[in-house]
Every structure is written in C-alpha cells, then in structure tokens.
N, C-alpha and C positions, 0 to 999 in steps of 0.2 A: 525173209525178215522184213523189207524193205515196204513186201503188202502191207503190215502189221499198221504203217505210218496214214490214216486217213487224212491225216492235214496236209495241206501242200507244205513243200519246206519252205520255212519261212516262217510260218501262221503263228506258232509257238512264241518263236522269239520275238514274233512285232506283236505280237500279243503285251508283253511284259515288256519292251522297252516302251511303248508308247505309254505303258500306265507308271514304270519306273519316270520317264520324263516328264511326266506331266505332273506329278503327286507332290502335293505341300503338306508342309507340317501340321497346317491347320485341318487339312482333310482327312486327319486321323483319328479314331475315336480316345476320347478318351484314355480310355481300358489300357489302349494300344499305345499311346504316347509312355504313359507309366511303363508300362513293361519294356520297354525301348533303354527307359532312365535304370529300373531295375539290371537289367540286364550288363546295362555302361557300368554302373556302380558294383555290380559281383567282380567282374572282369578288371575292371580297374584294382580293385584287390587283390584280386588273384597275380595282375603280372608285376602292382607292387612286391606282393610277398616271395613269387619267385627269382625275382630280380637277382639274387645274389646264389644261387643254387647253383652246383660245381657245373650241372651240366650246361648251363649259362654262361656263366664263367670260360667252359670249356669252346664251346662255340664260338661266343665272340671273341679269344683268342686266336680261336683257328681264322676268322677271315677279316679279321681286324686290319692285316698289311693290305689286304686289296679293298678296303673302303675307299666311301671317296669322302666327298668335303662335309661335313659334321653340319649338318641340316634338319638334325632332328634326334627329339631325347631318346637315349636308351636308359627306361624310366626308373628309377631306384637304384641305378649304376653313380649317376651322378658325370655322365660323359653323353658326349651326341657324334653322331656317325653320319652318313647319308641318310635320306629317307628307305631306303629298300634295306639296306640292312637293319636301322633302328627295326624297322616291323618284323623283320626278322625274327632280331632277337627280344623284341618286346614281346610278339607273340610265343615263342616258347618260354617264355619266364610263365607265361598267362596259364601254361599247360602242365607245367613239369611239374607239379604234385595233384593231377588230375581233380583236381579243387573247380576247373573251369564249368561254364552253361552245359546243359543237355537238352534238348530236345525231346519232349516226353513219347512223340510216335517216331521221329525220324532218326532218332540214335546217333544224333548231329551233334556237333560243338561248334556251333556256328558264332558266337561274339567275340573271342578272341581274336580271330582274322579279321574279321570286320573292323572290329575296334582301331585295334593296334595298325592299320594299315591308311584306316581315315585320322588316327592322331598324327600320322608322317603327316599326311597332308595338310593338316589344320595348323602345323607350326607352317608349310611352309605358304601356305596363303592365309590370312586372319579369315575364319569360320567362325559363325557364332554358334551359341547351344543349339539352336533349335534346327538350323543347318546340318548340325553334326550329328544329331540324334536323327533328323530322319533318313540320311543317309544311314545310319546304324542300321532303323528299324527295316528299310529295303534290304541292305544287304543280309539280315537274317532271312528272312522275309524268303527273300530268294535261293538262300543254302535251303533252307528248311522244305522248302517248296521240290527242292529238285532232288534231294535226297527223298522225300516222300515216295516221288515219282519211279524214282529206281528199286524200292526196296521192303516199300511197305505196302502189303497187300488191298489190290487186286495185283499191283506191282509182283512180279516174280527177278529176282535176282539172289547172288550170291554174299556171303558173308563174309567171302575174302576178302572184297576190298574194305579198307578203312572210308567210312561216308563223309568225315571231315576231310578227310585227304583228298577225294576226289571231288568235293564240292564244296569245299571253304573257298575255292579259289575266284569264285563266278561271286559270291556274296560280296569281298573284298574286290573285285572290279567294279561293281555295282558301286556299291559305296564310293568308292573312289571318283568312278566315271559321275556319279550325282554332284560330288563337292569341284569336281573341275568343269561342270555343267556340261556336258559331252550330250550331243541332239543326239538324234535316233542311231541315226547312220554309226556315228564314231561308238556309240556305246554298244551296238552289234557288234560292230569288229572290237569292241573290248571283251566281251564276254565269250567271244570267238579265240581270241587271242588265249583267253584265263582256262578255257575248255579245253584248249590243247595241251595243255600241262596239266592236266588232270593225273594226279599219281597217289599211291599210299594201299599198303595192304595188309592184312593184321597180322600176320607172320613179324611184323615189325612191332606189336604191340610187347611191351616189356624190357623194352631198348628205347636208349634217346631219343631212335627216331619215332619213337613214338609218337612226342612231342614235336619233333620237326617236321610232323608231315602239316600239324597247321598250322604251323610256323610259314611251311613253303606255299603254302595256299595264300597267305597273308601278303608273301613277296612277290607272289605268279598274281593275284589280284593286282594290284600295287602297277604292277609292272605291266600289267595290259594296260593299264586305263593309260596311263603314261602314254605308251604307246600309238593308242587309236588314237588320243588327242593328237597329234603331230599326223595321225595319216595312214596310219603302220594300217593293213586290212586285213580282214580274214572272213570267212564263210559267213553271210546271214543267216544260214540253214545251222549252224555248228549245232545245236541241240535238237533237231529235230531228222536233218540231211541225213539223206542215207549214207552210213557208217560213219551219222554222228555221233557224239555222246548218248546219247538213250540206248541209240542200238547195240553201240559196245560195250555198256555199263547197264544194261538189262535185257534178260532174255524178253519179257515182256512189262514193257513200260505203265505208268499208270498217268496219261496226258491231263486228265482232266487235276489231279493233286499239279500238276503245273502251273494251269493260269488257269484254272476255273476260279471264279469269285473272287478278282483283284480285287483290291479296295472296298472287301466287304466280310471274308475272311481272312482275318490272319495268324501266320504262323507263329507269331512272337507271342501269345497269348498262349501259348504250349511251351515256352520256352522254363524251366525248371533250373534250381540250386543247389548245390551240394553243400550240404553241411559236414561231408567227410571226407577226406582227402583219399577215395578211391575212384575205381568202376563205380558207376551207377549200381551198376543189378544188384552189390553186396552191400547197400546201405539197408533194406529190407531186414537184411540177415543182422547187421548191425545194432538196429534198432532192437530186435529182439533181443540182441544178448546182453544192451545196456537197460532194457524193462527187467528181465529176469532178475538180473545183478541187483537191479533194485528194488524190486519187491520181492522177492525172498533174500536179499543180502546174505547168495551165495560164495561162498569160501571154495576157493577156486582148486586148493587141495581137497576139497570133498568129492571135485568132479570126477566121476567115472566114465563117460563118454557124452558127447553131443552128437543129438541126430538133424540134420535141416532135410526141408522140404521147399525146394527151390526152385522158380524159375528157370523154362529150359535156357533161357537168356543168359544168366547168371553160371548156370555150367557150361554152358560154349564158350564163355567169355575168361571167365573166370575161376575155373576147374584145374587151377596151381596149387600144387602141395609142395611147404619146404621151399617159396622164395629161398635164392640167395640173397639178394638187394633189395634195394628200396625201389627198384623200377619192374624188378618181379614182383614184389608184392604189392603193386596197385591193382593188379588183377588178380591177388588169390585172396580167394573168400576165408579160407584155411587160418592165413596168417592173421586176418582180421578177424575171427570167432576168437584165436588166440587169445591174440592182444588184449582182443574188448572184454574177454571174458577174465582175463588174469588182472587190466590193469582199469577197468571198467572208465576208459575215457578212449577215445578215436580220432586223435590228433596228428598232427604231420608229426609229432615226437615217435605215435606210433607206426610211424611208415617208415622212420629214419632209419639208417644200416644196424647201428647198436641192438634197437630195438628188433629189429630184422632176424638178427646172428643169436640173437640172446636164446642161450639154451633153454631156457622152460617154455619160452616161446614155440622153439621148433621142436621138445619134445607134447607139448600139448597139443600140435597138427595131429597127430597116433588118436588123439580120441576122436577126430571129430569126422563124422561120417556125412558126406551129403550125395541127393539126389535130386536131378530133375523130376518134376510135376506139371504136367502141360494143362492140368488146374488152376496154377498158382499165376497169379499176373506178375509183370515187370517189376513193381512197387509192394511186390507184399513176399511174405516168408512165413512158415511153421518155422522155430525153433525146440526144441526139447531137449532138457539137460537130466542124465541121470543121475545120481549122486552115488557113493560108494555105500551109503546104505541101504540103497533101493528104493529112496523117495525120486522122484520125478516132477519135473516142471515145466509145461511147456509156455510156450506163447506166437501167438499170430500177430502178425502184422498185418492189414488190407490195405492201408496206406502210408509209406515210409515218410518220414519228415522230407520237404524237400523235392515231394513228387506232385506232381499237377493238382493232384488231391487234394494235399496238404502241404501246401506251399511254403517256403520260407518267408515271415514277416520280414519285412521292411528294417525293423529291428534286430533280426536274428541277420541280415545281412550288414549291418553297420558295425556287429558286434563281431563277425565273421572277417568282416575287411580289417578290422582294429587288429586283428587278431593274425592278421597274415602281414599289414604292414609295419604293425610295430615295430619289432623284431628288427627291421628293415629303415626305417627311417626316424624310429623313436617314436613318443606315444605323443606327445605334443604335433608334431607333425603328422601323423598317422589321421589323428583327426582334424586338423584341418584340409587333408587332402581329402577324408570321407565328407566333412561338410561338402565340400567344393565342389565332388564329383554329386552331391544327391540333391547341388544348385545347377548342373548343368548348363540345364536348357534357359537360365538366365546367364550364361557368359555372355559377355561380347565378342571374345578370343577363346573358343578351345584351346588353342596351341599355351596358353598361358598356363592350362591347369598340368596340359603335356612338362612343359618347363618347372612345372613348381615341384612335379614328382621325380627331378633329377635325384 
C-alpha cells in the first residue's frame, strides 16, 4: 500500500498548511465568500433550533458535572460551559434533526463542526466577521477536500465509515488553528493531533450517536488546535505517512481531490441545504410526493400503492421500513413517502415520535415499494402513485430543491432558520438573530452574536 503514496510524506500536508496560513479573506472570490456566509447562516439555524431537543438535553446533562469554567455559549440553552463542551453540545443541536449542510459530491456535513467549534473561540478571544468566516470557509474547505479524497471516485473506499465522523475533525482544527493564528509547524501538529481521533461509522446512523459523531469532530478539532498552540506535536506526514490517514481510511486514495487547486477551486461552492429534516438521498423522493399531492390533489385514502425509483444512494442509506422513533426515521425513505403523502407537508412535526408511531403512518409503509436504479442520480427520483381505481400518476424529479442544481435561495434559508429558531427563542428574537448572522462578516465580535443566541 505504502507504493500507492508518490508524494514524499509530508508533500500533502505542507501543501495546504502553507496555503491555509497564508489565505485572507480578501483572496477569496467572491462566489466563495457568500457561500461561506450561506453556509454560517443554515448552521446557525439549525443548532438554534436544535438547542432544546431531548437528545441535547440528554447529553449535556450527562457531562455537565465534569465541565469546567462557563467560557462559551451553549447557544439556545441560555447557559455557558467551557469552550470544548459548549461545541460539543452546540454541534449536536446543529445535527439532531439532520436539517444540517451536505456536501453535494463528498457526503459530508462539514459546517456544523467548523462552526460551532470557531464560535467557542470567537467568545473566547474578540474575532471579527470576516476572521471568522474565513476560518469557516478553510475549514469546510478542508473536510470536503479530504473526504473527497477517500471516497469519491477515482478514490475507492468503503461506506462504513461515517465521512463526517472521520473528517469533521481536521475542518474544525483548521478553523480553529487559523483564529489562534497557529504558523505552519503548530498547525501540522494540529491537524495531526485532530487525525488521530478520527472515529464514526454508520452502523451508528439512526442512534444519538449519530449526531455525536460531529459533535466529537467539533471537540477533537477544538481540542487539537488547543493543543499544537502550546507545543503538544504529532506527525507532519499524519495524512499522507505511511499508515496514515489515507492509507487507513482508503483502500485507494484520490491525492490530487486533496490540494490540487488551492485557492482556485473550492469546495464550499458544492456545499448544499436541506429543506427537509432527513437523509439527503430522500428529499428527491420528497419532492415528488409533495408535486403529486399537488397537482392531482390526491386523497391519500384513494392510494393503492407507491412505486419509487431511487438512487442506489438513497437504498443504502435509507432502505428503513416501520421506524420506531424519530432517529430511525431520519433515514427511512418509507416513513417519509408516508408522512408526505398523507399529510402533504415535511416538517420536523413530521419526523417527531407522535408522528413516527401514528398508525396510518406505519400502516401506509405496506404500500409503498422501492428500488434502486443506478440510472437515477443523488438529486433526483421517479415516484408513481397508483390509485385504487387504477388511474396512475407519476412524477420525476432531476433536481430536488436544495441540491447543487437547484439550490436554496437566500430567502428560502431565512425562512428555513425563522422556522427552526422560533420555536426556540421566539419569533422577535429569532429574526434578529437571522439578521445578525446574514450581517456577519460586518461584526466587529463574533462571539457577540454567540452571546445574543444564549
């Protein structure tokens, strides 16, 4: 395996520390600064409105007695903790109704770690907007890069692992290691440090830890750059050395999706929104069954069965029938034809337990039949509804809201945050946190907008 590696070790990673250290906000295009601010403002949303979710609740009650001294918000709670736990648990607020970014090639959730791990920092030294966003836009930058690298083809690797789990945590050193301005040297041994904990695998998809695996990526970031600043060292080789990261996390690697074209292509320019509180691959399918519902304004008693035609993506992932809970059915496509087709809206009400256990729900799973098509891309879906009189209606989707294609406006994400923080801090507040966060990159203090979202 260790043939496979033509760079010397090393090459890789001084590759992209020298262009991480030397990059300013101003050498960014355009394109790329916005999508930096889109991306802060979904995220920002999303860990408002999870903020108060049991399984939040639950966590930061479990390690609440071994915090230490209250240095940073845990945002929508309305308390502050250390900085490594706030991003903790800020980052799983950000995850826990899979509402968070994706990555339209790398199958990443790369801003919630990032985020939540440079807001620790930005309360605890004053950061301005434009500081904190390009630390943001790096540290995507770099999850998305290195996930690329392991798992999207010429890359060959496996689908066990979770690709947030094992490379949220290098994003969030990044970021971090940029806001405590960490030279070359210390920010190798950060990203060395964040590589070592590299953990998460999908066998945990459908459980808490779902959520906490970029939760722990958030605190393993966090907590390297911490580190190398003071001295702590680890391998300059860690990404490239033999029986580093690459070699263990792919059978074969794809080097040039690493650092080919710093500072000229970027990956945040792929970074994608959900407008529905699941799995990516089932918003396709979604889409389909709220167009049907609406242009033939079918009676969901007429229904006699649904056929989809689905991304092989979306049945590996997604191929649950008969959820029990709300953290099973963020991955079944099943419960979500359901839902969308009985109550024709795709809201976190429709992912809630009630909603979940509700008998017409789990007996309308019986109609609904799907299959993979290695025709159909990530972003699109056949659906077909038969009716119990033997009319038929299908509909295709080739680009689902929300996909690279067809992106969420600016607008549809203000309304999307209103809509997660309300709930959560009230609607007076709600929007001036969304102003505040889509003013960013004119703060003078980040950490101020961390504090206002207590």
């Amino acid at each position: 395996m260790a043939n496979a590696f033509v760079n010397a070790p090393g090459e890789i990673t001084g590759r992209l520390t020298d262009y991480i250290v030397a990059a300013r906000w101003s050498d960014l295009p355009a394109a790329v600064r916005r999508e930096a601010l889109r991306s802060f403002v979904n995220i920002m949303g999303c860990t408002i409105g999870g903020a108060r979710h049991d399984v939040v609740d639950l966590a930061d009650r479990s390690l609440r007695e071994f915090a230490g001294a209250p240095q940073a918000t845990l945002i929508g709670r309305g308390t502050k903790a250390d900085a490594l736990h706030a991003c903790l648990i800020n980052c799983l607020a950000s995850s826990i109704y899979s509402f968070d970014d994706t990555h339209a090639e790398a199958v990443v959730h790369p801003a919630g770690p990032v985020a939540t791990a440079a807001l620790a920092l930005a309360e605890r030294q004053p950061t301005n907007g434009t500081d904190f966003l390009l630390a943001l836009a790096l540290g995507i930058e770099v999850t998305c890069r290195l996930s690329k690298a392991i798992s999207v083809p010429p890359a060959k690797g496996t689908v066990a692992w979770s690709q947030t789990g094992i490379t949220a945590g290098i994003g969030a050193a990044v970021a971090a290691a940029k806001l405590l301005q960490l030279d070359v040297m210390r920010l190798q041994y950060a990203i060395g440090i964040a590589l070592s904990q590299a953990a998460g695998f999908r066998v945990m998809h459908a459980t808490m830890v779902s959520s906490l695996m970029p939760a722990q990526g958030a605190q393993t970031g966090l907590r390297a750059a911490a580190m190398a600043e003071h001295g702590f060292t680890a391998s300059p080789a860690a990404l490239e050395g033999r029986y580093g990261f690459l070699e263990v996390f792919a059978d074969t690697p794809d080097l040039p999706a690493l650092s080919d074209g710093l500072g000229d292509r970027f990956e945040v320019l792929r970074n994608t929104y959900k407008p529905y509180p699941c799995g990516i691959v089932i918003h396709p399918i979604i889409d389909a069954c709220l167009q049907l519902r609406r242009e033939h304004a079918i009676d969901p008693g007429s229904i006699a069965n649904v056929s989809i035609k689905a991304s092989p993506g979306a049945m590996a992932l997604c191929d649950r029938r008969n959820p029990q809970n709300e953290l099973q059915a963020h991955v079944s496509l099943y419960h979500w034809v359901a839902a969308t087709l009985l109550r024709g809206t795709a809201r976190i009400q429709e992912l809630q337990d009630p909603t979940v256990r509700d008998p017409a729900v789990m007996a309308f799973q019986d109609r609904v039949e799907a299959e993979g098509n290695p025709d159909i891309a990530a972003d699109a879906s056949e659906v077909t509804v038969t009716l119990k009189d033997g009319r038929r209606h299908t509909c295709r989707i080739e680009h689902c809201i929300g996909s690279a294609s067809n992106p969420m406006t600016d607008e549809q994400l203000t309304r999307k945050f209103m809509q997660l923080a309300e709930p959560v801090v009230g609607r007076a507040r709600a929007k001036e946190l969304a102003e505040r966060s889509w003013d960013t990159e004119a703060l003078a203090d980040t950490g101020d907008l961390a504090r206002a979202a207590a």
